[in-house]
C-alpha positions as a printed Julia matrix, in Angstrom:
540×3 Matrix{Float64}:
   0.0     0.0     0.0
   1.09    3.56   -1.05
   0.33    6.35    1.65
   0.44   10.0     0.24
  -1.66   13.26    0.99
  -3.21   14.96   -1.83
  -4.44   18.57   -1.42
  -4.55   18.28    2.44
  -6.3    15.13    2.36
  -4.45   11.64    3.01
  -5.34    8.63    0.32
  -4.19    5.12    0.96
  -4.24    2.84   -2.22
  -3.18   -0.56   -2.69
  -5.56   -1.5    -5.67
  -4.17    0.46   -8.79
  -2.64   -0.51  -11.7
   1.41    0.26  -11.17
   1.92    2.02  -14.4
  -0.98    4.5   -13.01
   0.62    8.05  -13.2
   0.02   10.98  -11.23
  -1.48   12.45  -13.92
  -3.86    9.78  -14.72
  -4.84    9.5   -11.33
  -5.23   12.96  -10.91
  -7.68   13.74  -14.2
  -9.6    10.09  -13.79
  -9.81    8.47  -10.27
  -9.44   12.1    -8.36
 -11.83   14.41  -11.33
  -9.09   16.97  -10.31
  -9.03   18.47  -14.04
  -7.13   22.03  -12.86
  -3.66   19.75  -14.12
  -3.84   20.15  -17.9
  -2.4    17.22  -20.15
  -0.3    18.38  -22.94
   2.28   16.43  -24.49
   2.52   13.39  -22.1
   6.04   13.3   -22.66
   7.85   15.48  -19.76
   8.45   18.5   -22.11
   5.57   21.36  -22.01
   5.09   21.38  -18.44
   1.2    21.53  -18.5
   0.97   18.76  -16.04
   3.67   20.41  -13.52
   2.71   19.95   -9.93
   4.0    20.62   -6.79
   5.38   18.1    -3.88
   6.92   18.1    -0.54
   8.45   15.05    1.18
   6.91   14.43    4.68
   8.77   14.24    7.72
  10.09   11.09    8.85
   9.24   11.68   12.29
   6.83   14.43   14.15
   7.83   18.05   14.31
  10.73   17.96   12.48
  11.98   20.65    9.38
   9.75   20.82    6.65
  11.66   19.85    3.68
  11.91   22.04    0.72
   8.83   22.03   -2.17
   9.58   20.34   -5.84
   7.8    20.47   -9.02
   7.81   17.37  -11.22
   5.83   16.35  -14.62
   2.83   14.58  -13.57
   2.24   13.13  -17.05
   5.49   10.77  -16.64
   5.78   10.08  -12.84
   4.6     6.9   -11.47
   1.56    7.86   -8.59
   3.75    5.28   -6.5
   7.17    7.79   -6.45
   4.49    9.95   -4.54
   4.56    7.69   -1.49
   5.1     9.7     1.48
   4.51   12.99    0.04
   2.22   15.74   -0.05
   0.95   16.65   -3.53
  -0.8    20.2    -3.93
  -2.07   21.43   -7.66
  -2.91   24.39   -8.98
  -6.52   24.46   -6.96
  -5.33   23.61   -3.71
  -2.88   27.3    -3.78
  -6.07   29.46   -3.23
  -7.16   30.09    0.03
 -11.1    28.89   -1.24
 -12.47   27.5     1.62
 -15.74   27.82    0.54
 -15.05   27.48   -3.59
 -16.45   30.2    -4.01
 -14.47   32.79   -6.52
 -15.62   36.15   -5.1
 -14.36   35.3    -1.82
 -11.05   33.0    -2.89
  -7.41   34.51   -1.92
  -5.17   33.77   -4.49
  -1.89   32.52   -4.09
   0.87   35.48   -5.05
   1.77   33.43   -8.04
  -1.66   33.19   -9.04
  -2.87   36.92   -8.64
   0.62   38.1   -10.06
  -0.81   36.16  -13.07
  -3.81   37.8   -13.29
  -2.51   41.43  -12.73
   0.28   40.88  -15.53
  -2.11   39.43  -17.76
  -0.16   36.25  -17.96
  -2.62   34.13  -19.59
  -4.82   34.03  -22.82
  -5.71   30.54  -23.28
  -4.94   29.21  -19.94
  -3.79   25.8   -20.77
  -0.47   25.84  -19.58
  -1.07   28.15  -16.85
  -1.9    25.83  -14.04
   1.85   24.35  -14.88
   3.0    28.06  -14.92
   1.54   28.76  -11.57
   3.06   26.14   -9.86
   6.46   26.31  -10.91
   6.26   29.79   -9.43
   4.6    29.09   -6.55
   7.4    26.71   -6.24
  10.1    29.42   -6.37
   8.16   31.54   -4.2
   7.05   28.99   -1.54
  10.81   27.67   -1.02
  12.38   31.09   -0.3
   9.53   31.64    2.51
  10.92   28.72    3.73
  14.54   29.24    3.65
  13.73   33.23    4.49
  11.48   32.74    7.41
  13.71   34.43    9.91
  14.78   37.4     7.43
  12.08   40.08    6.62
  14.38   41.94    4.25
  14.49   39.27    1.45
  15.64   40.54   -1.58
  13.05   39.91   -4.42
  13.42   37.6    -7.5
  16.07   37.87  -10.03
  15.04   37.93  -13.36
  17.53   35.11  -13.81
  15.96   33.17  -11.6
  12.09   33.27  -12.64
  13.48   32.48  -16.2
  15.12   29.37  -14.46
  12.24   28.36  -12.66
   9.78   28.17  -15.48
  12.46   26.91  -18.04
  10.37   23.99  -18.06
   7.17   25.31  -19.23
   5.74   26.63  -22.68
   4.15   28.78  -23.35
   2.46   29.29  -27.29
   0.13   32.43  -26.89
   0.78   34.82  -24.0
   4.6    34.94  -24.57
   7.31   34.71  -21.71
   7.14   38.5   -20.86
   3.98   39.17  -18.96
   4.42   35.59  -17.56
   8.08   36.69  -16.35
   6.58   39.95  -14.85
   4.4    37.92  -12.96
   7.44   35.88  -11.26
   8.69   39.47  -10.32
   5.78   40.88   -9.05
   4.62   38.12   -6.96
   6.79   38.39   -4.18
   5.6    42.05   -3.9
   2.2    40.9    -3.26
   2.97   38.07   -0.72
   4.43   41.01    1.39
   1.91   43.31    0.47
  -0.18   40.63    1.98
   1.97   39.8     4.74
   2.43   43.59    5.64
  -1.7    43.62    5.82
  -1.79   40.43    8.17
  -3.73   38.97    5.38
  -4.33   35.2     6.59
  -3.03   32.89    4.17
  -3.23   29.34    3.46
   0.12   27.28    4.85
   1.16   24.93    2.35
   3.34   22.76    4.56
   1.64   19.78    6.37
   3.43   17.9     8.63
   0.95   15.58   10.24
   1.91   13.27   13.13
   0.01   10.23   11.27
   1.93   10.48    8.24
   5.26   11.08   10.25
   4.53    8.21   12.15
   3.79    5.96    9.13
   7.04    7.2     7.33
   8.84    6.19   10.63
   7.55    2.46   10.42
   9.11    2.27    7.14
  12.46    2.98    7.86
  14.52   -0.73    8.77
  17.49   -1.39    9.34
  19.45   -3.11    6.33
  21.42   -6.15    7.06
  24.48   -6.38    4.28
  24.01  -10.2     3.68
  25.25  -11.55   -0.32
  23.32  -14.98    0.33
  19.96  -14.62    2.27
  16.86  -17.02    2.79
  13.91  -15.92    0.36
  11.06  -14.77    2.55
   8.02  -13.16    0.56
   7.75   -9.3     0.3
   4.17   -7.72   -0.04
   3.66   -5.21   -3.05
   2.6    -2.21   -2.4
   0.28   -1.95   -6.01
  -1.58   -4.96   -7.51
  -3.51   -5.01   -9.67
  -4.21   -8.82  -11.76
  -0.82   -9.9   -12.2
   0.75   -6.75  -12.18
   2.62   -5.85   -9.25
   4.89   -2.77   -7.67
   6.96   -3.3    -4.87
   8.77   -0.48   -2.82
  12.13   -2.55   -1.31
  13.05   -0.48    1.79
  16.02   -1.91    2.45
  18.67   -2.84    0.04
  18.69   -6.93    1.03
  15.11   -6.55   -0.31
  15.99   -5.25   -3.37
  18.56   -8.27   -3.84
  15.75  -10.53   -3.41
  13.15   -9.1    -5.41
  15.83   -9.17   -8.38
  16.95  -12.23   -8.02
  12.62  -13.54   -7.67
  11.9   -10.88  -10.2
  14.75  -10.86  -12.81
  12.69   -9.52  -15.94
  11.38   -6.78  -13.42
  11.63   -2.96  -14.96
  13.52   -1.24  -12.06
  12.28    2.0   -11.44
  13.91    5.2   -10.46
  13.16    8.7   -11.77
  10.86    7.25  -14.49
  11.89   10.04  -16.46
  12.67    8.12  -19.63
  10.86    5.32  -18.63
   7.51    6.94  -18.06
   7.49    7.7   -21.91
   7.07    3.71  -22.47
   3.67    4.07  -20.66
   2.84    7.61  -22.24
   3.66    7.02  -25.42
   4.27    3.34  -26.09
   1.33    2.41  -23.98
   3.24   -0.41  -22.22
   2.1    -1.49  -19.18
   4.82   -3.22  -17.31
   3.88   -6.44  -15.57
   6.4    -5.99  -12.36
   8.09   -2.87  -11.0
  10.47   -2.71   -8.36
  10.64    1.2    -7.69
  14.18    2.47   -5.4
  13.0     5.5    -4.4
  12.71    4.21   -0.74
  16.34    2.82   -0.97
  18.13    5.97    1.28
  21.63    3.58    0.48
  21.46    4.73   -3.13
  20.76    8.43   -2.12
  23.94    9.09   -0.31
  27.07   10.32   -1.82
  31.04    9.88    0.06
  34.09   11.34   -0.59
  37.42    9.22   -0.38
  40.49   10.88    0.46
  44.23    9.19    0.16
  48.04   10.24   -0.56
  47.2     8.62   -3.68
  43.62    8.25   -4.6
  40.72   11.48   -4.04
  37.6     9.81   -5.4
  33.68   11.04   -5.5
  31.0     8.54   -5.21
  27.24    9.1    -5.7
  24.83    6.32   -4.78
  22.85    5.86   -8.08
  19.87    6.92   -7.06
  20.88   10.64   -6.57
  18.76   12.79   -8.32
  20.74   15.57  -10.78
  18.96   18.26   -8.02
  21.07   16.31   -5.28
  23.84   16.07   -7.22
  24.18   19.81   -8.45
  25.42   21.25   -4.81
  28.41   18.39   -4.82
  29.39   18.83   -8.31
  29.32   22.55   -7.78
  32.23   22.21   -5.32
  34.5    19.83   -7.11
  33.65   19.85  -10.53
  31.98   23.51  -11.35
  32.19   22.86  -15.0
  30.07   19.77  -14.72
  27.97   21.39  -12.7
  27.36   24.35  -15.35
  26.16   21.43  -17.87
  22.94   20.97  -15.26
  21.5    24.37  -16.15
  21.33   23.04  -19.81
  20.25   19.16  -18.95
  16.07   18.68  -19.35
  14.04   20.95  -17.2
  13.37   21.51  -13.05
  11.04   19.07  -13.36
  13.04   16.23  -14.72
  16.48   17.55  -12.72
  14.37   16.53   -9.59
  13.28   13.06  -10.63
  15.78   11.54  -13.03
  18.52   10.06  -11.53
  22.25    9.15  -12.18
  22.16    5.27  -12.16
  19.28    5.79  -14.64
  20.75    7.88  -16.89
  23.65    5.28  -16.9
  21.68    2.44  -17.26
  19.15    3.95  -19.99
  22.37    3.57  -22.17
  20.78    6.38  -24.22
  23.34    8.21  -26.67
  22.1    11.27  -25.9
  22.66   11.3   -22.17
  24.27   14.43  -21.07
  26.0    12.85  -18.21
  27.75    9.41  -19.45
  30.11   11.57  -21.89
  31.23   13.51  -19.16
  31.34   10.65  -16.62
  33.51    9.05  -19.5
  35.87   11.67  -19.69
  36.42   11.92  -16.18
  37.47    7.9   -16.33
  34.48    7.11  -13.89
  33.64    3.67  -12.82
  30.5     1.94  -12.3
  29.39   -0.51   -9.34
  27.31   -3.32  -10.74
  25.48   -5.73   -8.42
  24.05   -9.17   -9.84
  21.75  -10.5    -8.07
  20.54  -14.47   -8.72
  18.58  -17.33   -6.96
  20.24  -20.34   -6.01
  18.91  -23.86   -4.77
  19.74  -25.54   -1.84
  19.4   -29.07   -0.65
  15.8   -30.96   -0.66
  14.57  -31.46    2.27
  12.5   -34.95    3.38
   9.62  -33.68    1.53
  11.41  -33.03   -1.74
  11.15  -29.46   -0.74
  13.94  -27.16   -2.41
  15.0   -24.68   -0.13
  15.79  -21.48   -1.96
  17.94  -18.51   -1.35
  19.8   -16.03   -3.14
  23.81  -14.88   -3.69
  24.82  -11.25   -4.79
  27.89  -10.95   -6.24
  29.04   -7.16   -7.23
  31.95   -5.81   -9.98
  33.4    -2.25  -10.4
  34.21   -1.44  -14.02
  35.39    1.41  -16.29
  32.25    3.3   -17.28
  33.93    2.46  -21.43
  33.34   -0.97  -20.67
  29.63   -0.82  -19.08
  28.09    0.14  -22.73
  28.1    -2.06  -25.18
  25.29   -1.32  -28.32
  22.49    0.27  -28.68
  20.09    0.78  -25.57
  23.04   -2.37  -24.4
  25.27   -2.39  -21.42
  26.63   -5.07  -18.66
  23.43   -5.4   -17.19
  22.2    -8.94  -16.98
  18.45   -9.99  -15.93
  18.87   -9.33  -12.13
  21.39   -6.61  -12.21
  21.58   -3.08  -11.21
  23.36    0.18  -10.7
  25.06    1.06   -7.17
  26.96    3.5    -7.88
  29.28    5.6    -9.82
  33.18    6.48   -8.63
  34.53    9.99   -9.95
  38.37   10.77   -8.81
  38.75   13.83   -8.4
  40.33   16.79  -10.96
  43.96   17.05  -10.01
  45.92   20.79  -10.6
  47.65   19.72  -13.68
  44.02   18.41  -15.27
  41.24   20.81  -17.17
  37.74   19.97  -18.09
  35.58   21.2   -20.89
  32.26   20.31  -21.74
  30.2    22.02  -25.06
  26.9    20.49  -25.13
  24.91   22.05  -29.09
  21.39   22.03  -28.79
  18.86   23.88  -31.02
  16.81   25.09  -28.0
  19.38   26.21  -25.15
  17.28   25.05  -22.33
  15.17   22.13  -21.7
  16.65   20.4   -25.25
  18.12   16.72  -25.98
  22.19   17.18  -27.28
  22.08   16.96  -30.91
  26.2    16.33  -29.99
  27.88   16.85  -26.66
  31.7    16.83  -26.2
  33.24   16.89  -22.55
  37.2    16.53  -22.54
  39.52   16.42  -19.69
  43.49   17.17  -21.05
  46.09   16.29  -18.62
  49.28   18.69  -19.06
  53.23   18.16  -18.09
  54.41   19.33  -14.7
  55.64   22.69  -16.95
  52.38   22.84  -19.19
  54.33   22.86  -22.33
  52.71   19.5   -23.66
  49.38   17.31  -23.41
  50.38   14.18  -21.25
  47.23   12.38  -21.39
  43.76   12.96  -22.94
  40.16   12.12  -22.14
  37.23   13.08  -24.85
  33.92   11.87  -24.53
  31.27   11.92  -26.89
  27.41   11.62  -26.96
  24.84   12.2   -30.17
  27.63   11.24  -32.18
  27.06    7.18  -32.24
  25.04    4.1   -30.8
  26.77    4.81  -27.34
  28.18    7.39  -25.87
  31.94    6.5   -26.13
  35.82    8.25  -25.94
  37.45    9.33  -29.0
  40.54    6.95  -28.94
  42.35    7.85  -31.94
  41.79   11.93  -30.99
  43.14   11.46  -27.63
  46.23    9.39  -28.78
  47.01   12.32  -31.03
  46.98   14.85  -28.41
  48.79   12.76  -25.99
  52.77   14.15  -26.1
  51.87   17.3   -28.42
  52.81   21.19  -27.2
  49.64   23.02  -25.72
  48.91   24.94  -29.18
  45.8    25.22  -31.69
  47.72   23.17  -34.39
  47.95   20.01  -32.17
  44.25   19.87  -31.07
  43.21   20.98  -35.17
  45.75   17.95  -35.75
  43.26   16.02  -33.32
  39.92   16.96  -34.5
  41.28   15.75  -37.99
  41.48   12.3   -36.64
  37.77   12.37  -35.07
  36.17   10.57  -38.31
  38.24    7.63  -37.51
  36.64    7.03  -34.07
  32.52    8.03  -35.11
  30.5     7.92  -38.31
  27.44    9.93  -36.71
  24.06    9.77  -38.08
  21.33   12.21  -39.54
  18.37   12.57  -37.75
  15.87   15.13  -36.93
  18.13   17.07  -34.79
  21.26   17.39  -36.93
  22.7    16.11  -39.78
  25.62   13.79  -40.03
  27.81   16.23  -41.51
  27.41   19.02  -39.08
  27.67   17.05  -36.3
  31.05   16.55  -37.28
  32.39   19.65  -37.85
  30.73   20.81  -35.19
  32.17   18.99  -32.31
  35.61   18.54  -34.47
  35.43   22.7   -34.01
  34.07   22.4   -30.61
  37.48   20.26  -29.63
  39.36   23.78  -31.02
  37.45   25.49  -29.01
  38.59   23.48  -26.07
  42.17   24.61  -26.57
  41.6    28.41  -26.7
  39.85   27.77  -23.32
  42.93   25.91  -21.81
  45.38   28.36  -23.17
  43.53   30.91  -21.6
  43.36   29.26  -18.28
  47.19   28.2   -18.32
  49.73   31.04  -16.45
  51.64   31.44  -19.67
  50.2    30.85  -23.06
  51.5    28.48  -26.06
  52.3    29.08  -29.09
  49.09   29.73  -31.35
């Protein structure tokens, strides 16, 4: 059973088809029609909602608000949250419109005129209410907040179109909304408090948390699901020993994270999956460590880290990876996709794997599979399972189209980054046609290692996505750089050799042919950057 409150209310469902979305559940078992359904695919953000992640235990910090595309998201990732929609931000008691108090996004709206149609406004609304509800949280104790940036209304709504008001009035509104909150709060207005943290839900959230016992060959014992429906069944492993188990019972299972990618098989491919084993309980694959020796300095995030949990991290010890985030999907998706799904998706368009590539990351595998014991007198076989786990290069993890190392029963753990040392430089150029919110018609990240005097290239790392089947290094570029002097002619000499590592297709994004010289220019580019970063510059 999922527990969740919706709107102030709490719903407890067991009963549901697993591939049931938010959004579906929303617009058909709820009738809550204010969230609009636009492309189904993650990208207009029409459906965008808001959620908070109740406390694990009674009067505790309320956590910080999140939006997220309803269309794609799995009503079972909603387990042990709060989700409020565009209806729920009035203060309506009564539903009646003459006497509502809109929420400061939602009058803002109306006094910039930032709505003609209305469609995607609900989505509009919330990812500003979002923006504006999570600095009264973090500003709660400072009355003299400053007000918006422009830069940052434009970020927050970066994941929602707009196709007849235009951005302007809609970006007004962002800016004027925080005027009228204080206006409001100045006038001891009373206004609706969006955070609910309720003592049942805190104590159901505490139940859930156990105690995981690290065992690699454990007794089968059966685990409930928490959605049925026929023969299709969710489960919600809250430990990791369950997971191990349900893999190694469930092999074929599709193992759930973000859903972000995988949400478009039910959207648009109308599959409905026949087991799901969703890790969003799984805190083990949420945490993140940092390893320091004389010799080794290595990052690892657990795979389930969403790219919103892995921005602050990255921001500290690799800013220019960081900077990529601004550019990868929208807010919505940065808070639900994850890293070990990105990895395992094996897309070759992933923004991250060409970067994790050039970095020389490595990738924890687990295997998980089912073994039989001895019969007993009753020509019973007693059944358990072993886990057995392998770190490899991240260039050996993907193999061929939409194929990597995986096997039935296998998943991601983690990912190990070392650390940038002082004589190594990272660049990462990722060409879209829109800048924001876009999938990489080509992406190039490379990391060039220079001498102890930085007169020459001593090793070389370029990874490449768009460009093939798989994201994959450029081995016949890097060899090329590797002993050359820090100049444009060595890395022009390079980019010359890039036809001999990828034959890149044409699609509806780019052609073959300007992918090429694009990132073969791009790898140019890459040099004037390091010569401008170096003390003393080469020789152009």
């Amino acid at each position: 059973m999922i527990h969740f409150y919706l709107n102030g209310k709490p719903h407890q469902v067991r009963d549901l088809n697993p591939n049931t979305t938010v959004l579906e559940y929303l617009r058909l078992h709820e009738r809550q029609t204010d969230t609009k359904e636009g492309c189904g695919s993650g990208d207009c953000g029409a459906c965008t909602i808001m959620a908070q992640r109740l406390p694990s235990q009674a009067g505790t910090k309320s956590e910080s608000f999140f939006t997220f595309n309803s269309c794609i998201t799995l009503l079972s990732l909603m387990d042990g949250h709060h989700l409020l929609t565009a209806a729920y931000l009035a203060d309506n008691p009564e539903n009646h419109p003459d006497r509502a108090l809109l929420h400061p996004a939602q009058q803002a709206m109306v006094e910039c005129h930032g709505s003609q149609c209305g469609f995607c406004t609900p989505g509009f609304v919330m990812s500003l209410a979002n923006l504006y509800e999570n600095n009264r949280l973090q500003t709660q104790d400072n009355a003299n907040a400053a007000n918006f940036s422009y830069d940052e209304i434009v970020a927050s709504i970066s994941g929602n179109l707009c196709r007849c008001t235009g951005y302007r009035p809609i970006i007004d509104a962002g800016l004027k909304m925080q005027q009228i909150g204080q206006q409001l709060d100045s006038a001891n207005t009373p206004s609706k408090a969006l955070t609910l943290a309720t003592d049942a839900m805190a104590s159901h959230a505490a139940q859930k948390t156990d105690t995981d016992k690290a065992e690699s060959n454990t007794q089968l014992r059966p685990i409930e699901p928490a959605l049925i429906d026929g023969s299709k069944q969710l489960f919600i492993p809250r430990t990791v020993s369950e997971l191990n188990q349900l893999l190694a019972v469930y092999p074929t299972a599709t193992i759930w994270a973000g859903g972000t990618d995988l949400g478009l098989t039910v959207t648009q491919r109308l599959m409905d999956h026949e087991v799901i084993i969703q890790l969003s309980a799984l805190d083990e694959l949420q945490q993140w460590s940092l390893s320091e020796s004389a010799d080794n300095q290595e990052l690892t995030f657990g795979a389930g880290m969403t790219y919103k949990q892995m921005l602050p991290i990255l921001e500290q010890h690799f800013p220019a990876f960081a900077d990529l985030f601004a550019r990868t999907a929208s807010p919505q998706i940065r808070n639900m996709g994850t890293l070990g799904g990105n990895i395992a998706n094996a897309s070759p368009i992933g923004d991250l794997p060409p970067v994790l590539l050039a970095l020389e990351a490595r990738v924890h595998l687990r295997h998980c599979d089912v073994i039989n014991e001895e019969t007993d007198a009753d020509n019973d076989s007693k059944k358990s399972f072993a886990v057995s786990d392998e770190t490899i290069s991240l260039a050996e993890f993907f193999l061929d189209y939409k194929k990597t190392k995986l096997r039935l029963g296998s998943y991601v753990v983690g990912v190990h980054i070392p650390l940038m040392q002082a004589h190594q430089h990272l660049f990462i150029h990722k060409i879209s046609k829109r800048y924001e919110d876009d999938i990489s018609a080509c992406l190039l990240a490379a990391r060039i290692d220079l001498s102890a005097d930085n007169s020459s290239i001593a090793n070389a790392k370029i990874g490449l996505g768009g460009m093939a089947a798989i994201p994959l290094l450029a081995q016949h570029c890097q060899d090329a750089l590797i002993g050359q002097k820090v100049n444009i002619a060595s890395f022009k000499m390079a980019a010359d050799a890039m036809p001999l590592d990828v034959s890149p297709m044409t699609d509806v994004r780019a052609s073959r042919e300007y992918r090429m010289h694009v990132v073969q220019r791009l790898l140019v580019k890459c040099a004037k950057q390091l010569m401008t970063e170096l003390p003393t510059q080469g020789a152009a």
